[in-house]
Every structure is written in structure tokens, then in C-alpha cells.
VMD Tcl script that builds the backbone (N, CA, C; Angstrom):
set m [mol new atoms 315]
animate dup $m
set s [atomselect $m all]
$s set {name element resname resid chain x y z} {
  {N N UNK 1 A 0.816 -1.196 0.000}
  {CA C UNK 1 A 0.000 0.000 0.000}
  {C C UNK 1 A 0.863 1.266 0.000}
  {N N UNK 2 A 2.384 0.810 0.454}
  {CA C UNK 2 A 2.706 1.951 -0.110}
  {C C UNK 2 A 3.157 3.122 -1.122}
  {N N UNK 3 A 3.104 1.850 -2.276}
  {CA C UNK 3 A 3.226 2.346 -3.399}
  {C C UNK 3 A 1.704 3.193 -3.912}
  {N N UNK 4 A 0.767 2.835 -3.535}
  {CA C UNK 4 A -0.592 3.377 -3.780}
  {C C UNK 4 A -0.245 4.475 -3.093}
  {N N UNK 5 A 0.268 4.319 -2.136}
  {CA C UNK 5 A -0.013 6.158 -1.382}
  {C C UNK 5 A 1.160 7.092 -1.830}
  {N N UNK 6 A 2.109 6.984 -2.393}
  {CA C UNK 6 A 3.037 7.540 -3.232}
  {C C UNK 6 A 2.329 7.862 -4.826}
  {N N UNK 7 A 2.180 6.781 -5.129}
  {CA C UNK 7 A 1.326 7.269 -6.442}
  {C C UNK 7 A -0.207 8.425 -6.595}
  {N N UNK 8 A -0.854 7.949 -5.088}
  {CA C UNK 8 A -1.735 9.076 -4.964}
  {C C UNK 8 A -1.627 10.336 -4.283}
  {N N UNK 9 A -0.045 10.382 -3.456}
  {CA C UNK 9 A 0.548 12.003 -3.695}
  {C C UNK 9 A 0.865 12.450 -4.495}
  {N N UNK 10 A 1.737 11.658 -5.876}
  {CA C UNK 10 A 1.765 11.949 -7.124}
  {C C UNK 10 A 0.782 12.460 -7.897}
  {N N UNK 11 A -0.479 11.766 -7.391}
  {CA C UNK 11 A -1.494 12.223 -9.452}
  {C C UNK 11 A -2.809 12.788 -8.400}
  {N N UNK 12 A -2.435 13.717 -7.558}
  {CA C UNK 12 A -3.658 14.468 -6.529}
  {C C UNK 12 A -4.789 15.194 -8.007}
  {N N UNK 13 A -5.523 15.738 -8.082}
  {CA C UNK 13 A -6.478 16.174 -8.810}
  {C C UNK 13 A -6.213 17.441 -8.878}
  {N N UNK 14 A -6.141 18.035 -9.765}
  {CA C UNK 14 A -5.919 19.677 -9.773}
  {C C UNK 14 A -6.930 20.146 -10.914}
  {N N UNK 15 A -7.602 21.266 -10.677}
  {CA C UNK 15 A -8.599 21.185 -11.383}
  {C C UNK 15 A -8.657 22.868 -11.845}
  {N N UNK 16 A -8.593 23.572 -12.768}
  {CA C UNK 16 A -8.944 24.879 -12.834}
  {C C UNK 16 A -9.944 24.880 -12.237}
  {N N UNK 17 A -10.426 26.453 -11.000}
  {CA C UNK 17 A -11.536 26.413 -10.462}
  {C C UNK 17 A -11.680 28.018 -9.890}
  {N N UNK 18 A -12.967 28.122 -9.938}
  {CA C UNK 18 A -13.424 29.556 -8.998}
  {C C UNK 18 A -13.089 29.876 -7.831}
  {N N UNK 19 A -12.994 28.490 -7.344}
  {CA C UNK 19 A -13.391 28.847 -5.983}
  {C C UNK 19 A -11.574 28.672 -5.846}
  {N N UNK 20 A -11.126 29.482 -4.415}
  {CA C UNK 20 A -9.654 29.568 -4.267}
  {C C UNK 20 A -9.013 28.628 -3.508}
  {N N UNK 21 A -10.338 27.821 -2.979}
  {CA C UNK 21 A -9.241 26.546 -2.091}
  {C C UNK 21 A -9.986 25.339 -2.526}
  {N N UNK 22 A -10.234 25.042 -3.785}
  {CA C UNK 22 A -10.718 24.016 -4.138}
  {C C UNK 22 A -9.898 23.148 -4.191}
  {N N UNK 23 A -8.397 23.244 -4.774}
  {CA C UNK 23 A -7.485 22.133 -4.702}
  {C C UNK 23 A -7.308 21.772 -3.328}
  {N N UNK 24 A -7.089 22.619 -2.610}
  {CA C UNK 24 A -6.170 22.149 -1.356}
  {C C UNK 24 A -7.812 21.353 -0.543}
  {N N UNK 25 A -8.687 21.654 -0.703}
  {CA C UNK 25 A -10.112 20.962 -0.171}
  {C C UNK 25 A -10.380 19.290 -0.798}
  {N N UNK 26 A -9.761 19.348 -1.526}
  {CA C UNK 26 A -9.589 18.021 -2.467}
  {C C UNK 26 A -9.057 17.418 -2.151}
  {N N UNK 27 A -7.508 18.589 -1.882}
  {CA C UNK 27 A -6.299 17.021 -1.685}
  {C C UNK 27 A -6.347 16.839 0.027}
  {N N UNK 28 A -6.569 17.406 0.409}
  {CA C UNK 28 A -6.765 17.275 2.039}
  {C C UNK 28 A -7.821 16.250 2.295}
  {N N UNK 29 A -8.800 16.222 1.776}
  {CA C UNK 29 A -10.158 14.788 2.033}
  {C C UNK 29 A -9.288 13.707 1.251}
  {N N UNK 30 A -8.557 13.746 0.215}
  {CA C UNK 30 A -8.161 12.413 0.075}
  {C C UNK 30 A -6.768 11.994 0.605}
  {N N UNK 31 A -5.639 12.790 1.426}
  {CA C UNK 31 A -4.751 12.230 2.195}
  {C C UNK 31 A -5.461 12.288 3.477}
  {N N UNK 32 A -6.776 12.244 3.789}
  {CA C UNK 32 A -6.697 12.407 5.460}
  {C C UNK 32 A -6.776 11.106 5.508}
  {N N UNK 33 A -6.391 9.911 5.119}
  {CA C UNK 33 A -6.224 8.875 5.223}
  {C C UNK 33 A -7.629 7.985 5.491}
  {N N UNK 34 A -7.247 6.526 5.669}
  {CA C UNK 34 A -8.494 5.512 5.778}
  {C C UNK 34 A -8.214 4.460 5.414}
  {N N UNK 35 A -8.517 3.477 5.297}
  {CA C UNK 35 A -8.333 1.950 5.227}
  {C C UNK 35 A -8.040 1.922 3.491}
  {N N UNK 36 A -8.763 2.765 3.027}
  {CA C UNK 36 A -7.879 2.187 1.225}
  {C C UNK 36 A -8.685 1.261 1.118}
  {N N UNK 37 A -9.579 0.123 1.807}
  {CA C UNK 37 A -10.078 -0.848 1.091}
  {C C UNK 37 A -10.142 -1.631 -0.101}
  {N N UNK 38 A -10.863 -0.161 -0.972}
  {CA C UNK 38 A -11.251 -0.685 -2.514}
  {C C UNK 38 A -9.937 -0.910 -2.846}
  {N N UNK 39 A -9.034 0.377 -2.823}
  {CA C UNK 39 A -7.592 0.357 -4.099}
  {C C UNK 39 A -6.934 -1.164 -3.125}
  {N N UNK 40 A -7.135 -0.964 -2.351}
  {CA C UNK 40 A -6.068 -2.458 -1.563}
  {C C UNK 40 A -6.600 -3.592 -1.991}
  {N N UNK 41 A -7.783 -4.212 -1.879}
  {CA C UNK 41 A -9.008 -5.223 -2.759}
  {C C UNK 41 A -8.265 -5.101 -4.398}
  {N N UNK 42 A -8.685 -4.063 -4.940}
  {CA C UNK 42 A -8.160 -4.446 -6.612}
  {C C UNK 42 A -6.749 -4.456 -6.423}
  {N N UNK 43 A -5.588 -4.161 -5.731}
  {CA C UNK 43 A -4.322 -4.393 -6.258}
  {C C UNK 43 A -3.636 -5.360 -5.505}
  {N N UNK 44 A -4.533 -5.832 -4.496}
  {CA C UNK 44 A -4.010 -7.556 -3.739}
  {C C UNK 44 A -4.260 -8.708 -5.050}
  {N N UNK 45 A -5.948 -7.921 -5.491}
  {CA C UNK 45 A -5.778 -9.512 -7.077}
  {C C UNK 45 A -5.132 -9.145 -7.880}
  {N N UNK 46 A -5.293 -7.875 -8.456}
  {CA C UNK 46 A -3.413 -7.822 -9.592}
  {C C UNK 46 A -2.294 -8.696 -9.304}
  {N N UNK 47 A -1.840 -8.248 -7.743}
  {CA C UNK 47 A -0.903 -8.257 -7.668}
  {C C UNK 47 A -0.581 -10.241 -7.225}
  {N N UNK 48 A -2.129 -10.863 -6.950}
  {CA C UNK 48 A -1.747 -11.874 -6.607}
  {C C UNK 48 A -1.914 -12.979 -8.033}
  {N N UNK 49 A -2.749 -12.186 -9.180}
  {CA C UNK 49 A -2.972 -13.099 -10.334}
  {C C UNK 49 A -2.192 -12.488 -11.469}
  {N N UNK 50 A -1.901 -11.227 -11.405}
  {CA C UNK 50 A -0.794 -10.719 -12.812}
  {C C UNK 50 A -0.079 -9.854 -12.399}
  {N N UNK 51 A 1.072 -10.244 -11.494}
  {CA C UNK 51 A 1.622 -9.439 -10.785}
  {C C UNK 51 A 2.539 -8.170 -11.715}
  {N N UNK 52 A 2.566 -8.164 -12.838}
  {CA C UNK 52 A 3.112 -7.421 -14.327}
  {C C UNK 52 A 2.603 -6.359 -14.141}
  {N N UNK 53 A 1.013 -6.568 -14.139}
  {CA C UNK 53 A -0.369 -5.505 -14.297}
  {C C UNK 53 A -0.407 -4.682 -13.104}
  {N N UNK 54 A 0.530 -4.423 -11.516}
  {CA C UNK 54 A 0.794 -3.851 -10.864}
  {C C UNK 54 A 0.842 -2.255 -10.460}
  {N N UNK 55 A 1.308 -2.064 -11.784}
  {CA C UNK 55 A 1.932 -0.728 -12.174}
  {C C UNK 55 A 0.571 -0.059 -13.007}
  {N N UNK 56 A 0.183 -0.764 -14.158}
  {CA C UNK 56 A -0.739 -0.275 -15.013}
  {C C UNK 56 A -2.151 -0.033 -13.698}
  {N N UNK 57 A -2.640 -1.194 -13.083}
  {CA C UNK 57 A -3.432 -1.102 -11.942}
  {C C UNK 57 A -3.906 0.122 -11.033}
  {N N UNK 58 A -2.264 1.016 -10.806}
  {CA C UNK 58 A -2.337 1.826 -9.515}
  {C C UNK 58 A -3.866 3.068 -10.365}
  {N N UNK 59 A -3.873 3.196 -11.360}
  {CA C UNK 59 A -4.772 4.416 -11.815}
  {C C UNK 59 A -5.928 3.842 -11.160}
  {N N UNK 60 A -6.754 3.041 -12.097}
  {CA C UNK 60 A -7.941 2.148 -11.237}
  {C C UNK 60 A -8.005 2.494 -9.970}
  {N N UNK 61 A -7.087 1.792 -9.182}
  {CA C UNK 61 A -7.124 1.876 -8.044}
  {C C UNK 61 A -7.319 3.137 -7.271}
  {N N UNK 62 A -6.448 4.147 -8.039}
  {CA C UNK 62 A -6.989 5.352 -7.296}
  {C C UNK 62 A -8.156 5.945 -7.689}
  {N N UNK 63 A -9.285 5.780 -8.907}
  {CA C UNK 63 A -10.432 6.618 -9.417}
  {C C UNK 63 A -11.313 5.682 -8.372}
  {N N UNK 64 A -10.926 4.412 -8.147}
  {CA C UNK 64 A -11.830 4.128 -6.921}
  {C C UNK 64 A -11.810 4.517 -5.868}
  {N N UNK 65 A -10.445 5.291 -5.017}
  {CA C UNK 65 A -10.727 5.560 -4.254}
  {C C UNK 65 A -10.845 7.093 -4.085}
  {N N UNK 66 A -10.809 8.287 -5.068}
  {CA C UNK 66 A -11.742 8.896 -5.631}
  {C C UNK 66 A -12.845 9.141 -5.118}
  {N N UNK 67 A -13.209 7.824 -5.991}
  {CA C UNK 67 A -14.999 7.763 -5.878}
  {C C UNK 67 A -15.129 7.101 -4.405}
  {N N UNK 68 A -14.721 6.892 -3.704}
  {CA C UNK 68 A -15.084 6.418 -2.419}
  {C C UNK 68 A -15.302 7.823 -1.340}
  {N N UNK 69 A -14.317 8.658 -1.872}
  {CA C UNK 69 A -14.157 9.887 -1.185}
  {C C UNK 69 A -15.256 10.668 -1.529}
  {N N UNK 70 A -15.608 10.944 -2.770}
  {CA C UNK 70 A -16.550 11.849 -2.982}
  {C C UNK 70 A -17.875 10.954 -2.580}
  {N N UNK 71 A -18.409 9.594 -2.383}
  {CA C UNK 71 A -19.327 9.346 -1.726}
  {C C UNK 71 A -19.504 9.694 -0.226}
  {N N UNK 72 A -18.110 9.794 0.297}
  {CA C UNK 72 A -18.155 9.611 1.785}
  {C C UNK 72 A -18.307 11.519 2.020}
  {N N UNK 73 A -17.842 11.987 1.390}
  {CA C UNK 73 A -18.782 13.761 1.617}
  {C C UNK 73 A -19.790 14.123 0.859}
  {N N UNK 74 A -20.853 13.193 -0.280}
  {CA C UNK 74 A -21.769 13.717 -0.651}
  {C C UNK 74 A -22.595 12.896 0.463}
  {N N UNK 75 A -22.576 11.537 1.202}
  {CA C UNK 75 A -23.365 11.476 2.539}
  {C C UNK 75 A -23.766 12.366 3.277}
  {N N UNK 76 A -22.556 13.079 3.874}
  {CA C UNK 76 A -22.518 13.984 4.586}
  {C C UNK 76 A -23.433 15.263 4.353}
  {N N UNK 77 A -23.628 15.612 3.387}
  {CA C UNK 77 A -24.407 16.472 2.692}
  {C C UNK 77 A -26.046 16.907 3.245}
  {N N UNK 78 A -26.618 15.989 3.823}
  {CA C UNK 78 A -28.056 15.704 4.689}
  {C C UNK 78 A -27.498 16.973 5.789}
  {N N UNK 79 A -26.339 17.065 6.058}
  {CA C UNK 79 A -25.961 17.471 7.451}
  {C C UNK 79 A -26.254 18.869 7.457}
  {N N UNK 80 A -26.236 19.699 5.711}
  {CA C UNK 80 A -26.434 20.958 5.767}
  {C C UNK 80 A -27.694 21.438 6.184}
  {N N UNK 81 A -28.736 20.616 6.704}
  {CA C UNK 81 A -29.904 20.996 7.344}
  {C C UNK 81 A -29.965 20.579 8.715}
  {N N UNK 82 A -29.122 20.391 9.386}
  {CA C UNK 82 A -28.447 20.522 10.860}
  {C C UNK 82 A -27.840 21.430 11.190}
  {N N UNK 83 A -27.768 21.632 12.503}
  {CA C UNK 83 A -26.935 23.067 12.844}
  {C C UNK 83 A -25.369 22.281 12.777}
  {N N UNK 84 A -24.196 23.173 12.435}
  {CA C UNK 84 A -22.934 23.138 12.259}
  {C C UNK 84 A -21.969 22.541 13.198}
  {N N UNK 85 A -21.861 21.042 13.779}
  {CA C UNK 85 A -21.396 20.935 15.132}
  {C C UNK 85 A -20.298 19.695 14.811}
  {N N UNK 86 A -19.453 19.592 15.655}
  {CA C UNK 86 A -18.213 18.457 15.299}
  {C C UNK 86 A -19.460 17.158 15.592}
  {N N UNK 87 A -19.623 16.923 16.043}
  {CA C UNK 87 A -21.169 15.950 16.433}
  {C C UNK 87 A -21.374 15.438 15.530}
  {N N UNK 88 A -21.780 16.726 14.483}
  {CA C UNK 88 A -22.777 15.748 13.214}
  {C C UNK 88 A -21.665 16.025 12.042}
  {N N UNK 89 A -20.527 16.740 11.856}
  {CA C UNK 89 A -19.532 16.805 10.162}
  {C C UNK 89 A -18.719 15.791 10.810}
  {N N UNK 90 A -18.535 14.688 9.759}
  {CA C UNK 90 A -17.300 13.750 9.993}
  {C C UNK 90 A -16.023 14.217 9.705}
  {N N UNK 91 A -15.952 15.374 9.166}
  {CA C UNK 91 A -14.858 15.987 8.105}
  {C C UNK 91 A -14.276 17.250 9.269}
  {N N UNK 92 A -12.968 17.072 9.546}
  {CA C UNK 92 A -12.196 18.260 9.810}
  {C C UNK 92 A -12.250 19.359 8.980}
  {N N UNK 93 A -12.465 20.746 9.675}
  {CA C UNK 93 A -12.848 21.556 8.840}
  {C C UNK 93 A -11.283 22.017 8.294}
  {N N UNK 94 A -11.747 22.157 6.642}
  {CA C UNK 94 A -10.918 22.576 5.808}
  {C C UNK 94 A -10.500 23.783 5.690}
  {N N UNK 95 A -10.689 24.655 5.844}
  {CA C UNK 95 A -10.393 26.321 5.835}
  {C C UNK 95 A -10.460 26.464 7.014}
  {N N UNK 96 A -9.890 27.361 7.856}
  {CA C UNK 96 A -9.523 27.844 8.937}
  {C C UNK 96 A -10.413 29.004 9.409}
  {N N UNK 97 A -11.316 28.526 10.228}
  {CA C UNK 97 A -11.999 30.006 10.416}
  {C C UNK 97 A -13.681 29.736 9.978}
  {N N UNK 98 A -13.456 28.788 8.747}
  {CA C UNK 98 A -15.111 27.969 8.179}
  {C C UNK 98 A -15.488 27.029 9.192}
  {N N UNK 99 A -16.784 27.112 8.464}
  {CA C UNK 99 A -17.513 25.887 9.635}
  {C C UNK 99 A -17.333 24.216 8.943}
  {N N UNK 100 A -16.030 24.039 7.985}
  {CA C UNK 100 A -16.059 22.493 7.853}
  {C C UNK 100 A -16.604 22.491 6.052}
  {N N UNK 101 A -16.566 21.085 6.077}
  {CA C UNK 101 A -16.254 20.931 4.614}
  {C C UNK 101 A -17.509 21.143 3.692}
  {N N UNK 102 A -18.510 21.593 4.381}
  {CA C UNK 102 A -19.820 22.156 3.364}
  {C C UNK 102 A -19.412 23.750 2.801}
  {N N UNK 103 A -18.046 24.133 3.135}
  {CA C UNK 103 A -17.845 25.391 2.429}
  {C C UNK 103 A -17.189 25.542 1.367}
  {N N UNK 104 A -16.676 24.173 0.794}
  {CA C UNK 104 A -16.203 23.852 -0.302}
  {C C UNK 104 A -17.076 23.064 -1.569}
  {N N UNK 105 A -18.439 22.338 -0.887}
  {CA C UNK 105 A -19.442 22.425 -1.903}
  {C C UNK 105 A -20.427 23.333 -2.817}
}
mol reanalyze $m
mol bondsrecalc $m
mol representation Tube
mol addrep $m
């Protein structure tokens, strides 16, 4: 796994954008770390049935976990009709001074 987490400090998402902390709101939800599951699941069978396909693999592996991330803060999303409390955002707030990661949606 640690080649997955080298490769996904490598290819972070950078995106032209309006808003001024959209990158750093991005790359911060996907290094705040977590079990990796999915990318660890697809590159244990690469690596245990075509161990070659290793390398080509790591992309996959990261648009899944990607998409794992952006499920795990569009959940969260219900929360913007709650009042603003560490209680109910699972997410460390991203900007300094904001109330947490609904200020980047």
C-alpha cells in the first residue's frame, strides 16, 4: 500500500476552479487517510494473479478511491440541514476560520 499512497501524492487532482481553495479541499479529504479498502481489494488480485499488471493497476485503483471519497462527503451532505457541530460533520474543517467541509461544496 505503499506504493498506492506515493502514487496518490503523485497524481492528486488539480482542477482549474473559482473557488480559491478548491485544490487544497480536495487534496486534504483524500490524504486524510483511511483503510484504502477498494484500491487495496483491486491491487491484492493484480498483484496476486498478474503481478506485471501492478503498475498499469495503480490508476484504477486510485479513481476508486476517488470515488469512495466523494461518496463519503456527498453522505454527509443531509448534514447541511443541521446546525454546524463536530457531532454531526465527519470531516475536519478545511479552511480555517469555516464551519467544515460544506464550504467547499
Amino acid at each position: 500500500m505503499e506504493r498506492f499512497e506515493e502514487y496518490l501524492k503523485e497524481n492528486l487532482p488539480k482542477v482549474d476552479s473559482f473557488h480559491p481553495h478548491y485544490n487544497s479541499a480536495i487534496s486534504q479529504m483524500l490524504l486524510a487517510g483511511g483503510k484504502r479498502f477498494r484500491p487495496m481489494l483491486l491491487l491484492s488480485v493484480v498483484e496476486a494473479y498478474e503481478p506485471l499488471l501492478f503498475e498499469s493497476a495503480l490508476a484504477p485503483a486510485l479513481a476508486l478511491e476517488f470515488l469512495h471519497t466523494y461518496s463519503l462527503i456527498h453522505d454527509d451532505l443531509p448534514a447541511m440541514d443541521m446546525p454546524l457541530s463536530e457531532e454531526v460533520l465527519r470531516w475536519p474543517p478545511f479552511f480555517p476560520g469555516k464551519e467544515g467541509f460544506l464550504e467547499g461544496t
